[in-house]
C-alpha beads as a LAMMPS data file, in Angstrom:
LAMMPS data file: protein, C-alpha beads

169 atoms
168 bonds

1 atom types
1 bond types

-500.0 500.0 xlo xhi
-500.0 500.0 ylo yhi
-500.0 500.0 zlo zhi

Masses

1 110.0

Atoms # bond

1 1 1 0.000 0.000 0.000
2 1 1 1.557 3.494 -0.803
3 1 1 -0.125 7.034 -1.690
4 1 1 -0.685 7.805 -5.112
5 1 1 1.747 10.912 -4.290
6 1 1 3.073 13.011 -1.891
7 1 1 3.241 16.953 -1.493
8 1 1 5.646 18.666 -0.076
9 1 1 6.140 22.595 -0.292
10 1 1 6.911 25.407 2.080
11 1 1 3.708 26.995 3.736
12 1 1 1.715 29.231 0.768
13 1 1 3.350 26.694 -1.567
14 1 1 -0.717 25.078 -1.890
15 1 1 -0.392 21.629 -0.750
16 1 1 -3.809 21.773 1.090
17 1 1 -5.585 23.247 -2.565
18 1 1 -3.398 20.935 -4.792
19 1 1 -3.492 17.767 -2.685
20 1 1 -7.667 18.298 -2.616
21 1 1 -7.341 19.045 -6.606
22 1 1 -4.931 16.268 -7.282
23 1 1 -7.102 13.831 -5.061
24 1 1 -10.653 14.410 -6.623
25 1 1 -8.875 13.890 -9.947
26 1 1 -7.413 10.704 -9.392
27 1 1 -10.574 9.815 -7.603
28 1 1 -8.663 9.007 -4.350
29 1 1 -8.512 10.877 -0.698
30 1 1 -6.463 13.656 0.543
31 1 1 -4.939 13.145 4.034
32 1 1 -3.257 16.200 4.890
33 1 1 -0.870 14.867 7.798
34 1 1 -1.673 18.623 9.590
35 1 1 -4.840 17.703 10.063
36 1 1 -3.836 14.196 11.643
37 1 1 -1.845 16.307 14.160
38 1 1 -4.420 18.418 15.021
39 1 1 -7.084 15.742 15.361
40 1 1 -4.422 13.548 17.574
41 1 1 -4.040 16.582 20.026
42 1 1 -7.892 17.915 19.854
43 1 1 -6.509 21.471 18.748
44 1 1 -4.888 23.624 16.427
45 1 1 -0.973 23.154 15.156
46 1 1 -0.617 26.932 16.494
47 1 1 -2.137 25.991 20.146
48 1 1 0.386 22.901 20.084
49 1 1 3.275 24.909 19.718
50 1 1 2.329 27.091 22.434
51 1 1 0.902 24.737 25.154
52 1 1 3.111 21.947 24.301
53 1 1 6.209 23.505 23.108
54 1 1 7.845 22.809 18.669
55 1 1 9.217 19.806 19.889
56 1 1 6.311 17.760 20.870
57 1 1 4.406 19.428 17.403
58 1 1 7.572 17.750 15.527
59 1 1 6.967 14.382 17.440
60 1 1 3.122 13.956 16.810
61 1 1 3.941 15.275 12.751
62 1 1 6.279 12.177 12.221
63 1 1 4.224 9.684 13.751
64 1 1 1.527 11.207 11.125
65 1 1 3.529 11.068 8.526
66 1 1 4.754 7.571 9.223
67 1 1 1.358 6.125 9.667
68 1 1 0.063 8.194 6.167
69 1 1 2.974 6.837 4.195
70 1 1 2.148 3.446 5.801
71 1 1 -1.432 3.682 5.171
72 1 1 -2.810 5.717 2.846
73 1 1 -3.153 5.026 -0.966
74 1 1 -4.433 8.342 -2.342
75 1 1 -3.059 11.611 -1.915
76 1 1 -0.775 12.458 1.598
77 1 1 -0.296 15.932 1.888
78 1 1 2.954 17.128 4.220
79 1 1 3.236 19.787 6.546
80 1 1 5.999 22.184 5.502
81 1 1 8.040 21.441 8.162
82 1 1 7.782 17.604 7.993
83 1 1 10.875 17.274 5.528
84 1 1 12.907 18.811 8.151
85 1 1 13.258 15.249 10.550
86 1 1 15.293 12.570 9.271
87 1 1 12.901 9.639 9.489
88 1 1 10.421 11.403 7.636
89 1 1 12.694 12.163 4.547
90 1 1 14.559 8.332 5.074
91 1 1 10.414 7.166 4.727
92 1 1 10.041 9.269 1.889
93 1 1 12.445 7.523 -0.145
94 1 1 10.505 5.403 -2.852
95 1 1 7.646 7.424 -2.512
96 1 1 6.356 9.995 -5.812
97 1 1 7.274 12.998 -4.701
98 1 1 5.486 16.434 -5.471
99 1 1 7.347 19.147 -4.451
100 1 1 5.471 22.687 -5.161
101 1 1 7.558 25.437 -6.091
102 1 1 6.659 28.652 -4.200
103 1 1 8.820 32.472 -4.390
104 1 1 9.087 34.204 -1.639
105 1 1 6.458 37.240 -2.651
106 1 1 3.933 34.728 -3.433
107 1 1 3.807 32.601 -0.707
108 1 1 4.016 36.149 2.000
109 1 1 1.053 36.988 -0.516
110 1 1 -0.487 33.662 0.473
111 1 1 -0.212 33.057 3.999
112 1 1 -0.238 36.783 4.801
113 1 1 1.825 39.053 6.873
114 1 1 -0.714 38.713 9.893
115 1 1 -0.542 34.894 9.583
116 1 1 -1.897 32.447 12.471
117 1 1 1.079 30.285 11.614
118 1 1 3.472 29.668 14.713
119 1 1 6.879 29.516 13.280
120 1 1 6.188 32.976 11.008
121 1 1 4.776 35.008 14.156
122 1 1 7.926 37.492 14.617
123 1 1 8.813 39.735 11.661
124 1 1 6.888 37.501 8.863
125 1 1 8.592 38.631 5.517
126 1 1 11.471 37.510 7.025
127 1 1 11.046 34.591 9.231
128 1 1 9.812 32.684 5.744
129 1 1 12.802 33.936 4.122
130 1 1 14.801 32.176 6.538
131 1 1 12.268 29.092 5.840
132 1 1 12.532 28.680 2.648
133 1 1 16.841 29.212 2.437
134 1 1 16.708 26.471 5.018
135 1 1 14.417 24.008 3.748
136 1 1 14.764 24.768 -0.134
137 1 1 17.753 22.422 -0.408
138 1 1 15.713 19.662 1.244
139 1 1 12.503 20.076 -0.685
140 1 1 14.708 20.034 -4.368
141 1 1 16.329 17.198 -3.444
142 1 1 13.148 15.020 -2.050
143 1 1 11.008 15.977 -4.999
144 1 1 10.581 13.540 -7.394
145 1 1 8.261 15.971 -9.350
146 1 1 8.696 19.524 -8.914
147 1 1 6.229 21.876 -10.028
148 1 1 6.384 25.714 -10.187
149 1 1 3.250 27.515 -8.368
150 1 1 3.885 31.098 -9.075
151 1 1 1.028 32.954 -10.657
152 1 1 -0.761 29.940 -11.709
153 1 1 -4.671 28.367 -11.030
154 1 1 -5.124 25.153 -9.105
155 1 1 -6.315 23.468 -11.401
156 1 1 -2.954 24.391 -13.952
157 1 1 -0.856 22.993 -11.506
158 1 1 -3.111 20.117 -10.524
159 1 1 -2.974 18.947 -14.333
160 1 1 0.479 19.415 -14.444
161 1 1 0.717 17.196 -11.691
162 1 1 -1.322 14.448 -13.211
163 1 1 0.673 14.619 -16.480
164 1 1 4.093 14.620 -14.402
165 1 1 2.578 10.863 -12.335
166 1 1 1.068 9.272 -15.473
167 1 1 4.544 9.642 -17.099
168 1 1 6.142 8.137 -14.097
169 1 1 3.585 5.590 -13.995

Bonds

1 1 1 2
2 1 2 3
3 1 3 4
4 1 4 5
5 1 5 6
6 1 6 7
7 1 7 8
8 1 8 9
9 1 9 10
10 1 10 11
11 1 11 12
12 1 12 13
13 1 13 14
14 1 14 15
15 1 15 16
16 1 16 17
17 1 17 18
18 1 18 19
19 1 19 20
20 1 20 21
21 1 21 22
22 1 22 23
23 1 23 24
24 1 24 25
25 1 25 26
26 1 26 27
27 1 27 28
28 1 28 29
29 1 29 30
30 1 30 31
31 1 31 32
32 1 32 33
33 1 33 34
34 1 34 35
35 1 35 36
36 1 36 37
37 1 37 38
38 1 38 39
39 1 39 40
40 1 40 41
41 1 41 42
42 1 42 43
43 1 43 44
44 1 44 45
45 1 45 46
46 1 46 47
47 1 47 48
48 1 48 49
49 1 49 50
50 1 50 51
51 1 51 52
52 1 52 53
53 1 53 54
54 1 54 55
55 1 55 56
56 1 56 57
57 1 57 58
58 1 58 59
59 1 59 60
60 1 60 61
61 1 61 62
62 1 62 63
63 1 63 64
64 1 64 65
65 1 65 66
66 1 66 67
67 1 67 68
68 1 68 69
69 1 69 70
70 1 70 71
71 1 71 72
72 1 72 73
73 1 73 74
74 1 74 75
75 1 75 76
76 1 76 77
77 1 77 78
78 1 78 79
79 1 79 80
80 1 80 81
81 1 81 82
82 1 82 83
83 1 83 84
84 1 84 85
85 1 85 86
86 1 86 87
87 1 87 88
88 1 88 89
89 1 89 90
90 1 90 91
91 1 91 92
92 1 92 93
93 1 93 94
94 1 94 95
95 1 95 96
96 1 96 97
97 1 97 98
98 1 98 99
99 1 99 100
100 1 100 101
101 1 101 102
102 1 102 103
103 1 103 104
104 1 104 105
105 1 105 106
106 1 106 107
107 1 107 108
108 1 108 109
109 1 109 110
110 1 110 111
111 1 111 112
112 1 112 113
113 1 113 114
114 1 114 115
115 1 115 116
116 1 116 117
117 1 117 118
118 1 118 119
119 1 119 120
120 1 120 121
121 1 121 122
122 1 122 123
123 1 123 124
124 1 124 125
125 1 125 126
126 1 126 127
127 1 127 128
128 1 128 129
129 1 129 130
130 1 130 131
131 1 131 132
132 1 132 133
133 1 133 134
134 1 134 135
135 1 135 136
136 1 136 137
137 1 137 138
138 1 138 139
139 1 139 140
140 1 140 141
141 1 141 142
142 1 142 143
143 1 143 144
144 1 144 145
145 1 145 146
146 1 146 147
147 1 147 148
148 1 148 149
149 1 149 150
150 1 150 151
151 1 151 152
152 1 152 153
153 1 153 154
154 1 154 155
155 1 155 156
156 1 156 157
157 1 157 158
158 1 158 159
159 1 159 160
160 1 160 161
161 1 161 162
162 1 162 163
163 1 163 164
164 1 164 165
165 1 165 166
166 1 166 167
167 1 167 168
168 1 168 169
């Protein structure tokens, strides 16, 4: 049993919109591995980090992950951060990967400067630069499909997507 594909991305990068896309085309599921997290702890990602500190957040993600990758045939969307623990990119080995290409100015224009999300609280703009310089290296080199998502419709890059597994099929 493995998922049809994985996406990975940096936050803004639209793995929640292009996982749901990609999913409903291949007439599959999306499990978004964020919302496994969330449902495991019976509250937001954001109230995680504060009540129970980044480190138990990055605990709960890879037992998602692990359990998705295990489990799930459709679609398994990643949370941006997952790519960052070992395990997770050792599990991810075999696996399609779709990474999705974000700049900088789009994904700010995404998310937004007064964004909920925990690690871009302080100073936005640049607290994703310093995401994306981080984890950039990690996300090109995981992808086994990489797709740019700059200035383009959901359903552009979802095609894209589908034409990108069907010739790795």
């Amino acid at each position: 049993m493995r998922p049809k594909a994985v996406i990975i991305g940096p936050p803004g990068s639209g793995k929640s919109t292009i996982g749901a896309g990609l999913a409903e085309r291949l007439g599959v599921t999306l499990r978004d591995t964020d919302a496994d997290v969330e449902r495991a702890a019976g509250k937001p990602i954001g109230e995680i980090f504060i009540d129970d500190g980044e480190e138990r957040f990055r605990e709960m993600e890879r037992a998602a992950v692990a359990e998705a990758l295990a489990e799930h045939e459709g679609v398994v969307a990643l949370g941006g951060g997952a790519v960052l623990a070992e395990p997770t990119r050792e599990l991810l080995a075999g696996h399609t990967v779709v990474y999705l290409r974000v700049g900088l100015a789009e994904a700010i224009k995404r998310v937004g400067l007064a964004s909920a999300r925990p690690l871009l609280v302080l100073n936005p703009r640049s607290q994703m630069r310093k995401l994306l310089e981080e984890r950039l290296p990690i996300y090109e080199r995981l992808g086994t499909v990489h797709v740019d998502t700059d200035g383009r419709e959901p359903a552009e890059i979802v095609e894209e997507v589908v034409q990108a597994l069907e010739g790795n099929a």
